[in-house]
C-alpha positions as CSV (number, residue, x, y, z in Angstrom):
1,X,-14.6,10.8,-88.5
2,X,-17.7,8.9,-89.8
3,X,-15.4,6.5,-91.1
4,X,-13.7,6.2,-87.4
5,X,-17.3,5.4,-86.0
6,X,-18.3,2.8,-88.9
7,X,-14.8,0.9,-88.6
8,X,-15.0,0.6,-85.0
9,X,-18.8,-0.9,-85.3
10,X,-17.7,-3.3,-88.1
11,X,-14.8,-4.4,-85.9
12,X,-17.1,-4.7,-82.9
13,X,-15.7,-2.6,-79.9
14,X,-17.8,-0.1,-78.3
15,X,-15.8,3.1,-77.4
16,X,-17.5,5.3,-74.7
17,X,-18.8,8.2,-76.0
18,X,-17.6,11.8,-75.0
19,X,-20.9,11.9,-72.8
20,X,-20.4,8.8,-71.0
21,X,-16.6,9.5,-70.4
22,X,-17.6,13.0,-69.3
23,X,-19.6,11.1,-66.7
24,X,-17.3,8.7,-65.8
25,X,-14.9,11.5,-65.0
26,X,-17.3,13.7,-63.2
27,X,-18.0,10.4,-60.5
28,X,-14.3,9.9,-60.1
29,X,-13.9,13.5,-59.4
30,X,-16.9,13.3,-56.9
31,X,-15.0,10.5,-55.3
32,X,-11.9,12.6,-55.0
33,X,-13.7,15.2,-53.5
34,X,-15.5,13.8,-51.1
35,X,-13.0,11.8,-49.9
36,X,-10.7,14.8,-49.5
37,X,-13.7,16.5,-48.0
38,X,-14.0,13.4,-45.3
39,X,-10.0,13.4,-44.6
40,X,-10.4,17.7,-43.6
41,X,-13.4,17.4,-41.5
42,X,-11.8,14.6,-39.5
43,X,-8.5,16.5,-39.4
44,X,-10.9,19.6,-38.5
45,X,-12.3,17.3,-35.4
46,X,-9.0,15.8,-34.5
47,X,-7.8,19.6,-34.2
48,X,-11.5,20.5,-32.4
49,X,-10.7,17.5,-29.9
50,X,-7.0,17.9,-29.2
51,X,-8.2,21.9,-28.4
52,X,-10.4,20.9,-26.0
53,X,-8.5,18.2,-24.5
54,X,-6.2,21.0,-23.8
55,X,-8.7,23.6,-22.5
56,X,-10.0,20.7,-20.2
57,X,-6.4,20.2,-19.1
58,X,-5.9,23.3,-18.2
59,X,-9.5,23.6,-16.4
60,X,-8.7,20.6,-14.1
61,X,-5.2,21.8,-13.6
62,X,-6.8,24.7,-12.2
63,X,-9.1,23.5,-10.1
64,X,-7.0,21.8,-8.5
65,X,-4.6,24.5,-7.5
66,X,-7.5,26.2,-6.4
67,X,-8.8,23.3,-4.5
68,X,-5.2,23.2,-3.0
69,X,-5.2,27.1,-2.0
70,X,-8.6,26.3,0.0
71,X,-7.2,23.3,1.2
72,X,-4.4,24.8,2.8
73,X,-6.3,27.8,4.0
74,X,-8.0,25.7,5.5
75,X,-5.5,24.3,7.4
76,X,-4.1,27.4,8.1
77,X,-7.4,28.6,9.7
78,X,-7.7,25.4,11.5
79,X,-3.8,25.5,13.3
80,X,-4.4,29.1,13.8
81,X,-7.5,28.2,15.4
82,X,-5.9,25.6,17.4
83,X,-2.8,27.3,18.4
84,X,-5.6,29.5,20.0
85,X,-7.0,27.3,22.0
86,X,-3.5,25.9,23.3
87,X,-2.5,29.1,24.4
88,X,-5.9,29.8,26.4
89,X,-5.9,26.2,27.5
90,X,-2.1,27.4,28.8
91,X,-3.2,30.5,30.1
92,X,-5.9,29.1,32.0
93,X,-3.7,26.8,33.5
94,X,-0.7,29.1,34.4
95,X,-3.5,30.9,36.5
96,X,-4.6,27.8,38.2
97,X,-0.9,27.2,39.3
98,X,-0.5,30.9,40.3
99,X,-3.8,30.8,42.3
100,X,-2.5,27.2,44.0
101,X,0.9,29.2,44.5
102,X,-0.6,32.3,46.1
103,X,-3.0,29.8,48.4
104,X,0.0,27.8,49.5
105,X,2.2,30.8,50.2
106,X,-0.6,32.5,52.0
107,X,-1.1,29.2,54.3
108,X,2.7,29.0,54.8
109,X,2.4,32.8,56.1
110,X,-0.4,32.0,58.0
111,X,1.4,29.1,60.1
112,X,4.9,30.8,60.1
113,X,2.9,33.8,61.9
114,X,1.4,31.7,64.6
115,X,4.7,29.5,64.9
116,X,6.1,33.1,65.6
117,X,3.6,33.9,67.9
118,X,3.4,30.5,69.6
119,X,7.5,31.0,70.3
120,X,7.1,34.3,71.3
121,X,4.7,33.3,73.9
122,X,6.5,30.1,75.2
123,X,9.7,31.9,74.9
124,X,11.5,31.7,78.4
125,X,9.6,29.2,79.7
126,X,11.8,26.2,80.6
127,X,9.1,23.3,82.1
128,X,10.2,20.3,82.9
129,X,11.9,18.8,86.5
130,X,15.5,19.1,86.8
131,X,17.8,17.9,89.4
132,X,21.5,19.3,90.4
133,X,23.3,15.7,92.4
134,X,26.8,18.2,93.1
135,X,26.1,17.8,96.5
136,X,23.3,16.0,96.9
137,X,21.1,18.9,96.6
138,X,17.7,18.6,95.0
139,X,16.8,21.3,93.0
140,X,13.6,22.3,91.3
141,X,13.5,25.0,89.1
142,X,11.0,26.5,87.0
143,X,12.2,29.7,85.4
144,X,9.7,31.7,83.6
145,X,10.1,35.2,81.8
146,X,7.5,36.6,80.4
């Protein structure tokens, strides 16, 4: 071996030393590593993100089913609400046209009784001047019954 050393020094090359080659290795190594180390924690954050992309996904999805439900409770509050006041508003107005009905049937009793009595009391009663010409007889008659 010591001749190994001398003949390399006569010839003039410098070989690296087990210490240096040691340390040569031990960097390249580091290298490796880190770099390996760098490639899992972005594969570690890429699978961190693409979870919670998915969990916000599935947040918004349903939030908006829920903000659909209230929506159409809404509306179903609101028509139910509405159909309410239709069939008030058609109540009310059914009794309007009964009340106007009634009123205008009353008022047609009313005047049908004193048409009835006003014939009953006129009933008989012919007025007027007539004359009979079958023989030149003038006639006048006034014939009430009562």
């Amino acid at each position: 071996m010591a001749t190994k050393i001398v003949s390399t020094a006569i010839a003039g090359e410098t070989h690296p030393t087990d210490d240096e080659q040691y340390l040569k290795l031990e960097k390249t190594a580091i290298k490796i590593q880190s770099w390996w180390r760098g490639i899992m924690v972005r594969r570690t954050l890429l699978h961190a993100a693409l979870r919670a992309w998915v969990i916000q996904c599935w947040w918004r999805s349903l939030q908006a089913k829920m903000l659909e439900q209230r929506r159409r409770l809404a509306l179903k509050l609101y028509s139910c609400q509405e159909w309410a006041v239709v069939k008030m508003q058609a109540q009310v107005r059914m009794w309007q046209a009964r009340r106007w009905f009634l009123q205008a049937r009353q008022a047609a009793c009313i005047i049908q009784s004193h048409w009835r009595w006003y014939t009953r009391q006129t009933r008989g009663l012919i007025q007027g001047h007539y004359e009979v010409k079958a023989s030149r007889l003038e006639l006048d008659i006034e014939i009430l019954m009562t």
